[in-house]
C-alpha positions in Angstrom: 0.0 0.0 0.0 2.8 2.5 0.9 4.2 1.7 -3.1 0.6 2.1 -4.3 -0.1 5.6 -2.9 1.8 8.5 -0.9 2.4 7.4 2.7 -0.3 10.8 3.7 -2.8 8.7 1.8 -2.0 5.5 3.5 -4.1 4.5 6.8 -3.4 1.7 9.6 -7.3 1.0 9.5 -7.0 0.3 5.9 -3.8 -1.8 6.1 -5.3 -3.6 8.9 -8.6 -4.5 7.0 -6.6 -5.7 3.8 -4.1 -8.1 6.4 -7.7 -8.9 7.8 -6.3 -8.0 11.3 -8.3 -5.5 13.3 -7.3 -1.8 14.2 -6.5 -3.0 17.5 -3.9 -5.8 16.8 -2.4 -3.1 14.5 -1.5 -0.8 17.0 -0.9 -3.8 19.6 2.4 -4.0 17.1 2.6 -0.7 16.1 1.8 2.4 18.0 1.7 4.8 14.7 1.9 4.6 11.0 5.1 5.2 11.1 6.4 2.9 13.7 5.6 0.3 11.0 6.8 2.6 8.5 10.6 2.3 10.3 10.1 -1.6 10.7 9.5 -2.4 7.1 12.7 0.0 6.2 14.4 -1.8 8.8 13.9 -5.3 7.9 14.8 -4.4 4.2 18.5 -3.1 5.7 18.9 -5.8 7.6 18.1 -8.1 4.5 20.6 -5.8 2.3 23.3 -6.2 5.3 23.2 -10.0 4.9 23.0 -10.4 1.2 25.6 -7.4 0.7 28.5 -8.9 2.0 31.3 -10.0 -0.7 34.7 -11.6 -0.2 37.3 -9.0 0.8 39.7 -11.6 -0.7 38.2 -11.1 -4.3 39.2 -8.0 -6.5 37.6 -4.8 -5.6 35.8 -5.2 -9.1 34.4 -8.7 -8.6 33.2 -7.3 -5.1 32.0 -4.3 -6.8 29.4 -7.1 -9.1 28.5 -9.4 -6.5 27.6 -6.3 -4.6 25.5 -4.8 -7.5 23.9 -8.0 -8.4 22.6 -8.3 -4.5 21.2 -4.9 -4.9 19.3 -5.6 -7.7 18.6 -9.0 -7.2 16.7 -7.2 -3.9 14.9 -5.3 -5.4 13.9 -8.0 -7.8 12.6 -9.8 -4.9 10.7 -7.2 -2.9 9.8 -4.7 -5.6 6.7 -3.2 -3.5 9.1 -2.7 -1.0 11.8 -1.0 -3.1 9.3 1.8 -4.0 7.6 2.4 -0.8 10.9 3.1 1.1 12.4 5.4 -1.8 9.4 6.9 -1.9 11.2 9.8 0.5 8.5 9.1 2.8 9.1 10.6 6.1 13.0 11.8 4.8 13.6 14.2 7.5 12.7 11.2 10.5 16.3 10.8 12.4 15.4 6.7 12.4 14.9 6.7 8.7 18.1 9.0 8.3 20.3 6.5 10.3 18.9 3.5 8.6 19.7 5.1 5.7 22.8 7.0 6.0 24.0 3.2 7.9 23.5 1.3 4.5 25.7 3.8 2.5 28.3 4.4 5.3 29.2 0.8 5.1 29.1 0.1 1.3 30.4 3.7 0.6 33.8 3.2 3.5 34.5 0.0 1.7 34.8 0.9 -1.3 36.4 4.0 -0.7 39.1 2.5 1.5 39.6 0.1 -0.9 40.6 2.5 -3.7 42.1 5.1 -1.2 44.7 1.9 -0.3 45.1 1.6 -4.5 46.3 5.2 -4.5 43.1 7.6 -5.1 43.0 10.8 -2.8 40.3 9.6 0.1 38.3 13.1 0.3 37.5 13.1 -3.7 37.2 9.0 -4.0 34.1 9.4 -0.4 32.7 12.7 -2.8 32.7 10.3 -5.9 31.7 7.2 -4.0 28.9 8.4 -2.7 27.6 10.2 -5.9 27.8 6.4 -7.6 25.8 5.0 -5.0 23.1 7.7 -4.5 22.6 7.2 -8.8 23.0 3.3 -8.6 20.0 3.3 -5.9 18.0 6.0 -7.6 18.6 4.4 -11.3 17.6 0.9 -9.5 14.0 1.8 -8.1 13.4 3.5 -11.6 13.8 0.8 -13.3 11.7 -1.6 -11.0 9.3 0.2 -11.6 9.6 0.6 -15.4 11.6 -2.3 -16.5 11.8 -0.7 -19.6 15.7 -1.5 -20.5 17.0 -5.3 -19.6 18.6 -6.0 -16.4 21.5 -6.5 -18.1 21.6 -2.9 -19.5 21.2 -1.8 -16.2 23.8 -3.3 -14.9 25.9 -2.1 -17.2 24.6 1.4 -16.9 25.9 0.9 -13.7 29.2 0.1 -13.9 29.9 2.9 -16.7 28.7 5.1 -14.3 31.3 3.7 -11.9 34.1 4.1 -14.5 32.7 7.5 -14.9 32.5 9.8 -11.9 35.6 7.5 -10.4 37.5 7.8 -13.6 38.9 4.4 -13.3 39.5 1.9 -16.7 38.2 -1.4 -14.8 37.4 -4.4 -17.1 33.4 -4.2 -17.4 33.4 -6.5 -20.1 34.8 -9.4 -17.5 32.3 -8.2 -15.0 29.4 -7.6 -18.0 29.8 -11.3 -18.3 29.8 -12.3 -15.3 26.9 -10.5 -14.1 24.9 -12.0 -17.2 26.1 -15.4 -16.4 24.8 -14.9 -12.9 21.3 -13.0 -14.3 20.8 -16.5 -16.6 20.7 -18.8 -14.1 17.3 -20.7 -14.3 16.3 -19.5 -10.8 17.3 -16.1 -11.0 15.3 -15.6 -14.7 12.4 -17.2 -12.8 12.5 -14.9 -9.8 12.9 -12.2 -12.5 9.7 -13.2 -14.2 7.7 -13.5 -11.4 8.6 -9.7 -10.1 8.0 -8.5 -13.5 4.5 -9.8 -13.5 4.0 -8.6 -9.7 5.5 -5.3 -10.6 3.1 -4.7 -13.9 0.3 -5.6 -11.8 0.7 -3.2 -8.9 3.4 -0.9 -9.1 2.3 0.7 -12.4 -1.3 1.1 -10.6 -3.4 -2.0 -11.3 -5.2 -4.3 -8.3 -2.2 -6.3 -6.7 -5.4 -8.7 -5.0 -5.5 -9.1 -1.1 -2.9 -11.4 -0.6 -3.9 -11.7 3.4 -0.8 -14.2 4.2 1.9 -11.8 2.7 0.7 -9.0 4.7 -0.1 -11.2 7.5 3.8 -12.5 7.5 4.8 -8.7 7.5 2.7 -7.5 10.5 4.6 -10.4 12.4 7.3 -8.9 14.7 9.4 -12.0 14.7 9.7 -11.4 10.8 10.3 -7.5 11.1 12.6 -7.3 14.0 14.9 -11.0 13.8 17.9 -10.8 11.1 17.8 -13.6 9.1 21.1 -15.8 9.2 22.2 -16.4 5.9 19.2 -15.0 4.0 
């Protein structure tokens, strides 16, 4: 509902009535609107935290795929939930801030360190690391919500951009094909196929259905509040 509509628009009764919960066990959970709000933006870090976390021992740019494919692959997963939360929903909340500014803190310090130790000046590499990540997440969620260009063009879009504001010849062709090698594998083109369907029919503004045991599973605490090992 929060990717459907602006979060002003959005109301716990309604949310409530579509999980087929009652007003009351809402608030048993959630004080406000925007209690839940914080959780669902909180699960979602915690999810990118476990999936984002590459093998220090690989070359910065087979870390820098493997990190980019997690991304997507994310947001590929949970599309709803990509849109709601970048949305800019509540931006100026201090818990949303730290969530946020948490997720490109660590991403943005390791890579950064990384090239600082290759021999790149640390105060422009954070300026141009941080630029790259804030146009990687925005170009994502547009695209999730569009999917008009192939995942594979977005990828790559990506990794020019990389090359671009860092100025920095890496070997994209290696890391186009390993990204599309990864993108082919018959699980991942399913997953992809099912979000595009689930994205067509409620992202771009058609009924998404009440599917009462995926809410349900999101109003559970257990599943907002306990990281996942190994998810």
């Amino acid at each position: 509902m929060f990717a459907e509509k602006p979060y002003e628009d959005v109301w716990v009764e309604d949310i409530g009535a579509r999980a087929g919960v009652s007003r009351a066990t809402m608030y048993h959970y959630f004080p406000s609107k925007r209690d839940l709000y914080v959780a669902i933006l909180k699960r979602a870090s915690d999810r990118f935290f476990a999936r984002a976390d590459p093998d220090r021992q690989l070359p910065l740019e087979e870390q820098l795929a493997a990190g980019l494919h997690a991304h997507i692959q994310s947001l590929v997963d949970h599309p709803f939930e990509a849109v709601a939360i970048n949305r800019g929903a509540l931006s100026d909340d201090p818990e949303i801030q730290a969530i946020i500014a948490e997720e490109l803190s660590v991403v943005g310090q390791l890579l950064a360190d990384q090239l600082v130790a290759q021999g790149h000046r640390r105060d422009a590499t954070e300026i141009a690391v941080e630029g790259w990540l804030a146009f990687v997440r925005a170009a994502c969620v547009k695209w999730i919500q569009s999917q008009n260009i192939s995942r594979a063009d977005l990828t790559d879009m990506c990794l020019r951009a990389f090359e671009c504001v860092l100025d920095i010849p890496t070997p994209t062709s290696r890391l186009r094909a390993r990204m599309y090698g990864v993108m082919q594998s018959p699980a991942t083109t399913l997953l992809i196929r099912k979000s595009q369907r689930a994205t067509l029919a409620g992202v771009l503004g058609t009924d998404i259905g009440h599917d009462t045991t995926r809410l349900a599973a999101l109003l559970t605490p257990r599943s907002l509040f306990t990281k996942r090992k190994g998810s």
